[in-house]
SEGU-631013 format. One line per 10 residues: number of its first residue (from 1); their letters; for each residue x, y, z of C-alpha. Coordinates in nm, 4 decimals. Layout:
# SEGU-631013
NUM	A	X Y Z; ...
END
This chain:
# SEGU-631013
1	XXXXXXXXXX	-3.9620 0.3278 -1.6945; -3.7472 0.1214 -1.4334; -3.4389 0.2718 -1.3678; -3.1468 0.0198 -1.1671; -2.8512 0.2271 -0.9608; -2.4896 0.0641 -1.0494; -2.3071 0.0390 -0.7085; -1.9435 0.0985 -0.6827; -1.8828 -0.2883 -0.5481; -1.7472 -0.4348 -0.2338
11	XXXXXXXXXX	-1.3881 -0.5589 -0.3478; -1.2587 -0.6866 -0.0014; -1.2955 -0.6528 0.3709; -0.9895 -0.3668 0.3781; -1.1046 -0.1836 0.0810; -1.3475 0.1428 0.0626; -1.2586 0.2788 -0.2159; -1.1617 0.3041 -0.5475; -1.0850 0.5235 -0.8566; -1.2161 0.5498 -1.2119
21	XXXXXXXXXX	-0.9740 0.4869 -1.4217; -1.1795 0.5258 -1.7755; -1.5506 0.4371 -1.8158; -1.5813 0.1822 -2.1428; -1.9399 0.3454 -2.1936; -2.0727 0.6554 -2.2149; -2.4457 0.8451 -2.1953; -2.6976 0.6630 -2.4380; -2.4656 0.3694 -2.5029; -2.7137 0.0218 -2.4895
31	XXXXXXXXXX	-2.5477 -0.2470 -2.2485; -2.6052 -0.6000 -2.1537; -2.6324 -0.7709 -1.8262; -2.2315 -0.8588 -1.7513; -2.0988 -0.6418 -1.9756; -1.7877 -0.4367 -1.8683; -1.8965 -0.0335 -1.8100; -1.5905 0.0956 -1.6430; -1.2080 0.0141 -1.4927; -1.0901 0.1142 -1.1634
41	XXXXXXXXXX	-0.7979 0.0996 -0.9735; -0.7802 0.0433 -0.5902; -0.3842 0.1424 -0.4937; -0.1771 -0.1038 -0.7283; -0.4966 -0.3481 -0.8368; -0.7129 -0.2442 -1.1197; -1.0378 -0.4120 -1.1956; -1.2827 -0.4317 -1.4344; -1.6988 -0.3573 -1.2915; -1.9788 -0.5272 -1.5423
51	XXXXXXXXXX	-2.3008 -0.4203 -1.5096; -2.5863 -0.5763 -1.3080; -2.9046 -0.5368 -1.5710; -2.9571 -0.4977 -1.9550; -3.0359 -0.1368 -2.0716; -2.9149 0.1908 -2.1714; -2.6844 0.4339 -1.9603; -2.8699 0.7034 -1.8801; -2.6204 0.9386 -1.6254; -2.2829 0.8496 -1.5381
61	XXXXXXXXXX	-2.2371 1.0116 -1.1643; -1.8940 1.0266 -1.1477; -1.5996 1.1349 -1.3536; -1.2568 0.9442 -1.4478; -1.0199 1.0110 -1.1911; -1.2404 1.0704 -0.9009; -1.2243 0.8247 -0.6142; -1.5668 0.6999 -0.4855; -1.6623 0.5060 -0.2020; -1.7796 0.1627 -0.1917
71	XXXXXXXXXX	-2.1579 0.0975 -0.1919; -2.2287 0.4260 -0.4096; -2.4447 0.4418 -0.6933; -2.2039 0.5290 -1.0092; -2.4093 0.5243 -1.2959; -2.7753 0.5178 -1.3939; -2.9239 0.2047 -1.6067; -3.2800 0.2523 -1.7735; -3.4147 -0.0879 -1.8400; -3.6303 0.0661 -2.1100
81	XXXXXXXXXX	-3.4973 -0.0604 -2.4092; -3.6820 0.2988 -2.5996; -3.5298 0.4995 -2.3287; -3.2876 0.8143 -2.4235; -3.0878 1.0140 -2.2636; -3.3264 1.2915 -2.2353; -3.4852 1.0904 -2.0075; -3.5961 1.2580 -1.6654; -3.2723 1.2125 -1.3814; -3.3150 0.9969 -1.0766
91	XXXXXXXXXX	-3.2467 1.2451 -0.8006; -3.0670 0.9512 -0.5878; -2.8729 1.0610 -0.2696; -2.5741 1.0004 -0.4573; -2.6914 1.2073 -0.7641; -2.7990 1.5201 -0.5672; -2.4500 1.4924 -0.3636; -2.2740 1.4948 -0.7547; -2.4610 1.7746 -0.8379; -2.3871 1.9948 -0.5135
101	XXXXXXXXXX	-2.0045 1.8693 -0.5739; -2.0380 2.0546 -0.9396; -2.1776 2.3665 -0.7930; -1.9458 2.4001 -0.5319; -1.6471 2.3008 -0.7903; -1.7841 2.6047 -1.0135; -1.8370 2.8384 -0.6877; -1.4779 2.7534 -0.6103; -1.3697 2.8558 -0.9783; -1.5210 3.2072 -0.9300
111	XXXXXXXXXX	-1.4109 3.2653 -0.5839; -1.0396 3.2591 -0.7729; -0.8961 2.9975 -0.4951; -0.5432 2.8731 -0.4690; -0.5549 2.5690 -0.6097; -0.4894 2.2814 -0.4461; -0.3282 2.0048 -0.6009; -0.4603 1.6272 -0.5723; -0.1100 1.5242 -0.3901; -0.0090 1.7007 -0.1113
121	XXXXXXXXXX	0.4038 1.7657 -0.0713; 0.4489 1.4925 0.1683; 0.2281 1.2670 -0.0955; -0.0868 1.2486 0.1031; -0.3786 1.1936 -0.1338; -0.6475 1.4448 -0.1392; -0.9746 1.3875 -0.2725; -1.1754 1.5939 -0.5377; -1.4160 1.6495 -0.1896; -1.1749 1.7005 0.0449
131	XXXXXXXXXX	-0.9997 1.9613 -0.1746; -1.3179 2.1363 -0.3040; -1.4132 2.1775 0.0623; -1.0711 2.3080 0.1717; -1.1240 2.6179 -0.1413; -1.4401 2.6910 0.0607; -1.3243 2.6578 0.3910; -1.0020 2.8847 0.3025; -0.8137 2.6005 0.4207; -0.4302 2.6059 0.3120
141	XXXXXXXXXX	-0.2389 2.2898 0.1937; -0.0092 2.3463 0.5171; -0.3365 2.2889 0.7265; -0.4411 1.9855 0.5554; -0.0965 1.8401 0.6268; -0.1922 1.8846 0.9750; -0.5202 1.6805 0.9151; -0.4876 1.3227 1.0690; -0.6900 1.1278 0.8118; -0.8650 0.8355 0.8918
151	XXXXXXXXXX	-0.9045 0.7384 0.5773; -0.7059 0.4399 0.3973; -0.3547 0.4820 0.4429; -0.4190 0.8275 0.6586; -0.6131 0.9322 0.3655; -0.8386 1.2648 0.4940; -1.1609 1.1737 0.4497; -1.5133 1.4035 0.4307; -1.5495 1.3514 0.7998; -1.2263 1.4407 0.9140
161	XXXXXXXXXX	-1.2153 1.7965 0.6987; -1.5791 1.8898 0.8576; -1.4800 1.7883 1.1429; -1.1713 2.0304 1.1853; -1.3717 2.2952 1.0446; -1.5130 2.4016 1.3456; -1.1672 2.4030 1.5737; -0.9934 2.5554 1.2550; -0.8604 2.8878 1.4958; -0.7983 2.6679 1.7742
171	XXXXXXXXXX	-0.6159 2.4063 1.6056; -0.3924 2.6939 1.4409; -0.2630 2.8094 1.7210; -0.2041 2.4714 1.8872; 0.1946 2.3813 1.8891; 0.2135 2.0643 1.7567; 0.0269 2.1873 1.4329; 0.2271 2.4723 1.4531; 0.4924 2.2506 1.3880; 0.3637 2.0353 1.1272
181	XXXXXXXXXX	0.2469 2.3486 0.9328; 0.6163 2.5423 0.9698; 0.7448 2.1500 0.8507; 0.5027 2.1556 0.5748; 0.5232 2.4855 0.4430; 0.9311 2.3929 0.4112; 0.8491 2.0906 0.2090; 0.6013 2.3211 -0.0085; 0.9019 2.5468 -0.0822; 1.1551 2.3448 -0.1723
191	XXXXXXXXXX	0.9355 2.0878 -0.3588; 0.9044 2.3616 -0.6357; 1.2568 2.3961 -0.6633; 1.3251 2.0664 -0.8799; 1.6450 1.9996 -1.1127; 1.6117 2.1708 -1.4639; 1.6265 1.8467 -1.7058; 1.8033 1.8816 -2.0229; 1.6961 1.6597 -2.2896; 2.0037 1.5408 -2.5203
201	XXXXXXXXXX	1.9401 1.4318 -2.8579; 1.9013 1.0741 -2.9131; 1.7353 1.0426 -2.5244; 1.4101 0.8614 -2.4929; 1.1167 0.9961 -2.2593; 0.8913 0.7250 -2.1134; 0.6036 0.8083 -1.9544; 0.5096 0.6440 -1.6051; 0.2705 0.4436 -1.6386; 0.0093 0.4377 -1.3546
211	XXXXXXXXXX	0.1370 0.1674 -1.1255; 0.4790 0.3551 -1.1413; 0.3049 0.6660 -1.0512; 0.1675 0.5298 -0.6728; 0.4936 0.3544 -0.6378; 0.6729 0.6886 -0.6573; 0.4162 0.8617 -0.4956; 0.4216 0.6421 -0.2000; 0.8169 0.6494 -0.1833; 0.8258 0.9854 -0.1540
221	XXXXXXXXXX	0.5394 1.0478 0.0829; 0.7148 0.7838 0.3453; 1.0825 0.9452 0.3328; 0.8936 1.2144 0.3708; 0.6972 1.0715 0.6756; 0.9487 0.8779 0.8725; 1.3084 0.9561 0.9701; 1.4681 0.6165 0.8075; 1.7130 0.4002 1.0095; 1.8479 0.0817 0.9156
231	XXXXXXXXXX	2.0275 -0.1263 1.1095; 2.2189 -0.4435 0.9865; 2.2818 -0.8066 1.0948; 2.4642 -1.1021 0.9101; 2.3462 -1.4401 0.9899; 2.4597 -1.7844 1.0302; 2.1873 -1.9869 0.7894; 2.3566 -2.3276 0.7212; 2.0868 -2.5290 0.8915; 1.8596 -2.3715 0.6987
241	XXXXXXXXXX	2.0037 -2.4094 0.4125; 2.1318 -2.7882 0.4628; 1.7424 -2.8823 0.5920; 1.5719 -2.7622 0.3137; 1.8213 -2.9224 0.0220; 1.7309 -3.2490 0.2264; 1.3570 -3.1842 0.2376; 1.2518 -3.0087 -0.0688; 1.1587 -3.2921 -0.2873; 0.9298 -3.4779 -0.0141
251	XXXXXXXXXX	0.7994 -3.1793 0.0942; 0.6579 -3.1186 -0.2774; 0.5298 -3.4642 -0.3521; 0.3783 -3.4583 0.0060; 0.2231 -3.0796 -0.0017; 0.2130 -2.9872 -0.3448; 0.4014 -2.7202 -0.2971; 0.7950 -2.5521 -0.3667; 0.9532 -2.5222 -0.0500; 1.1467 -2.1693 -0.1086
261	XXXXXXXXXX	1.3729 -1.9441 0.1688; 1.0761 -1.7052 0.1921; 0.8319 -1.8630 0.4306; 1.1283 -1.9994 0.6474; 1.2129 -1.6225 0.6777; 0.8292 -1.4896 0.6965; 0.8079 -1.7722 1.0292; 1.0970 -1.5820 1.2178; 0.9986 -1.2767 1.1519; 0.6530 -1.3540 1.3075
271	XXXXXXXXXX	0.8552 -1.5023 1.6021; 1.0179 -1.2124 1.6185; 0.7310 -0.9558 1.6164; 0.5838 -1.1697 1.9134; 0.8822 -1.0999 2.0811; 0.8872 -0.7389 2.0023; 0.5102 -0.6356 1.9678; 0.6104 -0.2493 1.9301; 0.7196 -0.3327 1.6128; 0.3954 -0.4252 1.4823
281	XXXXXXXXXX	0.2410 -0.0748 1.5018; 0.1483 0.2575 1.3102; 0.1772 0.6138 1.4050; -0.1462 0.8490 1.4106; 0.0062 1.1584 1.4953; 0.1165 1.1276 1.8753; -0.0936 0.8429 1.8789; 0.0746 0.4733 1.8599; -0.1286 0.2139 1.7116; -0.0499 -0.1500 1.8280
291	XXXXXXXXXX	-0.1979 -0.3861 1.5909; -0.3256 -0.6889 1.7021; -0.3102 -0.9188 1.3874; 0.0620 -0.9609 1.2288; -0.0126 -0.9560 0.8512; 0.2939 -0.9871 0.6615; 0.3481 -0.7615 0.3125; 0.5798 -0.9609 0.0961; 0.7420 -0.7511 -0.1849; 0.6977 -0.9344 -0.5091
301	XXXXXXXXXX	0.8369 -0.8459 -0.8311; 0.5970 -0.7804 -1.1959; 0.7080 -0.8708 -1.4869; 0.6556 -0.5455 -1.6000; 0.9334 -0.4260 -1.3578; 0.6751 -0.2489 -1.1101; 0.6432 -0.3998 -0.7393; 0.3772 -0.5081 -0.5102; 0.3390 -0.5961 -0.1840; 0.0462 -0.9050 -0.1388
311	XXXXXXXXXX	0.0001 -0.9758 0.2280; -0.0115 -1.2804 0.4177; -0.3161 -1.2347 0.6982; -0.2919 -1.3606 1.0391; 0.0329 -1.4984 0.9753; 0.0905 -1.5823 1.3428; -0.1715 -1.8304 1.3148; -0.0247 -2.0259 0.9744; 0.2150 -2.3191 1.0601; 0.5747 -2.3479 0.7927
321	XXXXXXXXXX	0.3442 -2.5088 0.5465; 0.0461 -2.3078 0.5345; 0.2856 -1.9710 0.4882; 0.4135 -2.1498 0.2202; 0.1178 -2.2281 0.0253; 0.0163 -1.8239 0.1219; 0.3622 -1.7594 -0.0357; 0.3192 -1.9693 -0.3588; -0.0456 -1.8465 -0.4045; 0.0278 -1.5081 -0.3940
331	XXXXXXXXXX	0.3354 -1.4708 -0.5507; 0.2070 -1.6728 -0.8190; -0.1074 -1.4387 -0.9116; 0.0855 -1.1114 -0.8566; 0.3212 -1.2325 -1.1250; -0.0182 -1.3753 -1.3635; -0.1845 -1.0152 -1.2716; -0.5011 -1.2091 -1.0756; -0.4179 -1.0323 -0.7529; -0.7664 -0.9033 -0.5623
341	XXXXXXXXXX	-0.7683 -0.5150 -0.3883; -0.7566 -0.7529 -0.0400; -0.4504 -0.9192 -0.1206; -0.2784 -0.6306 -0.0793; -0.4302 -0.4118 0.2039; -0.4018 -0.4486 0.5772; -0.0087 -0.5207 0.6171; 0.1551 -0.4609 0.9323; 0.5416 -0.5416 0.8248; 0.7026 -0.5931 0.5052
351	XXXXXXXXXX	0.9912 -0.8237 0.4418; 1.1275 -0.7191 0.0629; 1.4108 -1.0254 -0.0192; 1.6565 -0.8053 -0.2292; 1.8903 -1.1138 -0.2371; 1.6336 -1.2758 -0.5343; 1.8223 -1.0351 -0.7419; 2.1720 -1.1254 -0.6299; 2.2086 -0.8265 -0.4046; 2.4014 -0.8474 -0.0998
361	XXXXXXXXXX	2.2243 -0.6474 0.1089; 1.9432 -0.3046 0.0686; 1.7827 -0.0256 0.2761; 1.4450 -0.0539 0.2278; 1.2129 0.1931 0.2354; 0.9107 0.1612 0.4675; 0.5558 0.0857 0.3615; 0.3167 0.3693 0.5180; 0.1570 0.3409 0.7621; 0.3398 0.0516 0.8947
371	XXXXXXXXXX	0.6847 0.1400 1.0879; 0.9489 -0.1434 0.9524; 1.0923 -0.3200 0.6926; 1.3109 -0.6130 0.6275; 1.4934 -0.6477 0.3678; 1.6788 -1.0420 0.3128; 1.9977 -1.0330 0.1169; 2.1540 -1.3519 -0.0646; 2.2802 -1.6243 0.0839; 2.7015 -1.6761 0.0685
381	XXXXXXXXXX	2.9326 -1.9057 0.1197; 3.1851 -1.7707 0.3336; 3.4448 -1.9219 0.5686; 3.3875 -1.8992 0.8944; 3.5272 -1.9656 1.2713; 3.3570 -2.3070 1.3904; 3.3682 -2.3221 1.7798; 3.3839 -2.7076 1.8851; 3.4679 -2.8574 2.2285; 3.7789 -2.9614 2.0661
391	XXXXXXXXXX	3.8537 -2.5905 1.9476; 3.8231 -2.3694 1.6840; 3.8424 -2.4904 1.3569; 3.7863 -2.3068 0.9714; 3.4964 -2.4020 0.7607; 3.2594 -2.3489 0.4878; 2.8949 -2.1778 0.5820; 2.6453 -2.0124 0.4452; 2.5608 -1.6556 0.5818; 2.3340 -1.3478 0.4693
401	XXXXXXXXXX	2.2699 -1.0223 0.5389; 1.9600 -0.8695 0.7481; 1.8460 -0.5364 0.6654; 1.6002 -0.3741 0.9139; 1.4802 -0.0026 0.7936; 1.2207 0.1369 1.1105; 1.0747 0.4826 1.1775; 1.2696 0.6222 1.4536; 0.9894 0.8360 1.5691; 0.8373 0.5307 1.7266
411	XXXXXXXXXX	1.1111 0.2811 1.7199; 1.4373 0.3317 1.8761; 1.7937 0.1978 1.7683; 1.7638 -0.0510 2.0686; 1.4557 -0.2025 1.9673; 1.5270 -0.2084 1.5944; 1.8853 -0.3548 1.6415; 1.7233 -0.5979 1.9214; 1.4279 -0.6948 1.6607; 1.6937 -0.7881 1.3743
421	XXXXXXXXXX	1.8912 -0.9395 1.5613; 1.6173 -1.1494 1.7266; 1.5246 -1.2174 1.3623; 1.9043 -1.3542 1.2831; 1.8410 -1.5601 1.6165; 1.5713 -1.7706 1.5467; 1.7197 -1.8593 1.1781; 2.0587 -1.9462 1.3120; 1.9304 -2.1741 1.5795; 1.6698 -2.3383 1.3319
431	XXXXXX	1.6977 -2.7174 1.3826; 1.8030 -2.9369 1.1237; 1.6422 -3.2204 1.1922; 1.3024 -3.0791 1.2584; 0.9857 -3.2539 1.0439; 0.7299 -3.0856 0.8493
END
């Protein structure tokens, strides 16, 4: 009786893992070759996995809600058409680590451990491992806050649990965790102590659905993270604005593409990060992380109200037109829902334009684990002081506010006001006459 291993699959160069968000088969159920067995969700994109032979399920390794890694074996597929259920289990590496999870999960029940929920109070994800492994351990949630994860978005990982096992004493006496535990334990306190709700008659309760679930998750785990400071710049943007009503329409018949404000803006914020490298990093716990590739998240609005972030890779590389066509490509597909898991990992600075929805300007909150934000309001006429050799004179220009939100752990007000302002800079001088 051949038996065939369905892998969790690769999904994209930045991704490792995902979650199960329902399995569309279950034990005994026949299945063809391409036919969908499961959904999962990697951060905001779900996906659908079909499977690779023609058979009947015979074990499902993995439950709905756990998070598995890519390249493991999820499910078993007998190729037997008369196989059953009954059928003797494949002890696969993956299989026998399932089954010591399960012991260890029911060891854990009668040891009568604090439980430990899936979220920690700052909004760190923890893993049905990782927090099966802290009941053992006796690990708190205050120590796992300590935990530098070098996981996916800090995530703790199997690894990085083991490996503070051993230094467990040591590291608890250590200041710095110190610290982060005294922080922690604070943010376990008063997290319990949440507004009573009163429910009025004629009130409606909608349930989050799961996208709106990360999105708050992730909100509240990077106020939680980073001290917030935003500093604010209005610029000049009539050349910009005057250039592209005058080369829109050829630059659509030539390109093929809609020439919008966004790319103009994603180009000087690239400038500026070249100017101001520190800005393009993430914070390991005392440890700075310059990144060497500027990948700009764009925030893009769903029609279903939630956001996402696609990101443009290597921008620094991409001339006006081919961040435009990056632009228009993903923007389009996050709005038709055909965004991949890749398009939206490995950011290094977000620009969110809050002026698409008529807003003046915003404070943005920052995307974890990067360390800024911009956020672009609408563009205004407003008049304006116009110094000519001849003397000042009153016109008509177009201006808009810069919002720069930066973790002030790493950056500073001078290099956060210098970086917007840089920004505002290379969009006022922007040359009206310059080709495409």
């Amino acid at each position: 009786m051949a038996q065939v291993e369905l892998i969790m699959p690769k999904m994209g160069e930045s991704v490792a893992e995902a979650t199960i968000i329902k399995w569309l088969k279950k034990e005994g159920d026949k299945i063809a070759a391409d036919e969908t067995v499961l959904e999962i969700a990697t951060d905001k994109v779900d996906s659908e996995i079909p499977s690779t032979a023609e058979g009947t399920i015979v074990k499902l390794l993995y439950n709905e809600g756990d998070v598995v890694q890519v390249g493991k074996a999820i499910a078993i597929i007998s190729t037997d058409a008369n196989a059953s259920v009954a059928a003797p289990e494949v002890k696969t590496p993956v299989k026998a680590q399932a089954d010591n999870l399960q012991k260890e999960l029911a060891t854990s029940a009668i040891a009568g451990s604090v439980t430990i929920e899936k979220n920690s109070p700052s909004g760190k994800f923890l893993s049905p491992l990782v927090r099966n492994i802290a009941k053992q351990e006796g690990i708190s949630t205050p120590e796992l806050e300590a935990i530098s994860g070098t996981g996916m978005n800090g995530r703790i990982t199997k690894n990085d649990i083991l490996a503070y096992i051993p230094n467990k004493g040591k590291q608890a006496n250590s200041p710095v965790t110190q610290v982060v535990k005294e922080a922690a334990a604070i943010v376990t306190e008063t997290s319990h102590n949440k507004p009573s709700i009163s429910i009025n008659a004629g009130d409606e309760i909608i349930e989050m659905d799961r996208m709106r679930k990360l999105i708050a998750d992730h909100m509240v785990m990077s106020v939680h993270t980073s001290p917030h400071v935003t500093s604010f710049v209005e610029a000049d943007v009539t050349n910009i604005v005057l250039w592209r009503d005058k080369v829109k329409n050829n630059f659509e018949k030539r390109e093929g593409e809609k020439l919008t404000f966004t790319p103009i803006f994603i180009e000087a914020l690239v400038k500026a990060i070249k100017d101001f490298p520190m800005i393009n990093v993430s914070l390991d716990g005392t440890k700075i992380i310059k990144r060497k590739n500027v990948n700009i998240g764009m925030a893009a609005a769903l029609p279903s109200g939630n956001l996402i972030v696609p990101v443009i890779k290597n921008a620094d590389t991409l001339n006006l037109v081919g961040i435009t066509k990056q632009v228009n490509d993903l923007a389009g597909r996050a709005r038709a829902g055909k965004l991949s898991p890749d398009d939206i990992q490995g950011g290094t600075y977000t620009i969110s334009n809050v002026g698409s929805f008529g807003n003046l300007m915003g404070t943005p909150i920052i995307n974890q684990p990067q360390v800024a934000i911009m956020a672009v309001g609408a563009i205004k006429k407003k008049p304006a002081v116009i110094e000519t050799e001849h003397g000042d004179l009153i016109g008509i220009r177009h201006f808009m506010f810069l919002s720069h939100s930066y973790d002030h752990r790493v950056v500073d007000g001078s290099l956060g006001g210098q970086f917007v302002r840089r920004v505002a800079d290379y969009l006022e001088q922007w040359d009206i006459n310059r080709e495409f």
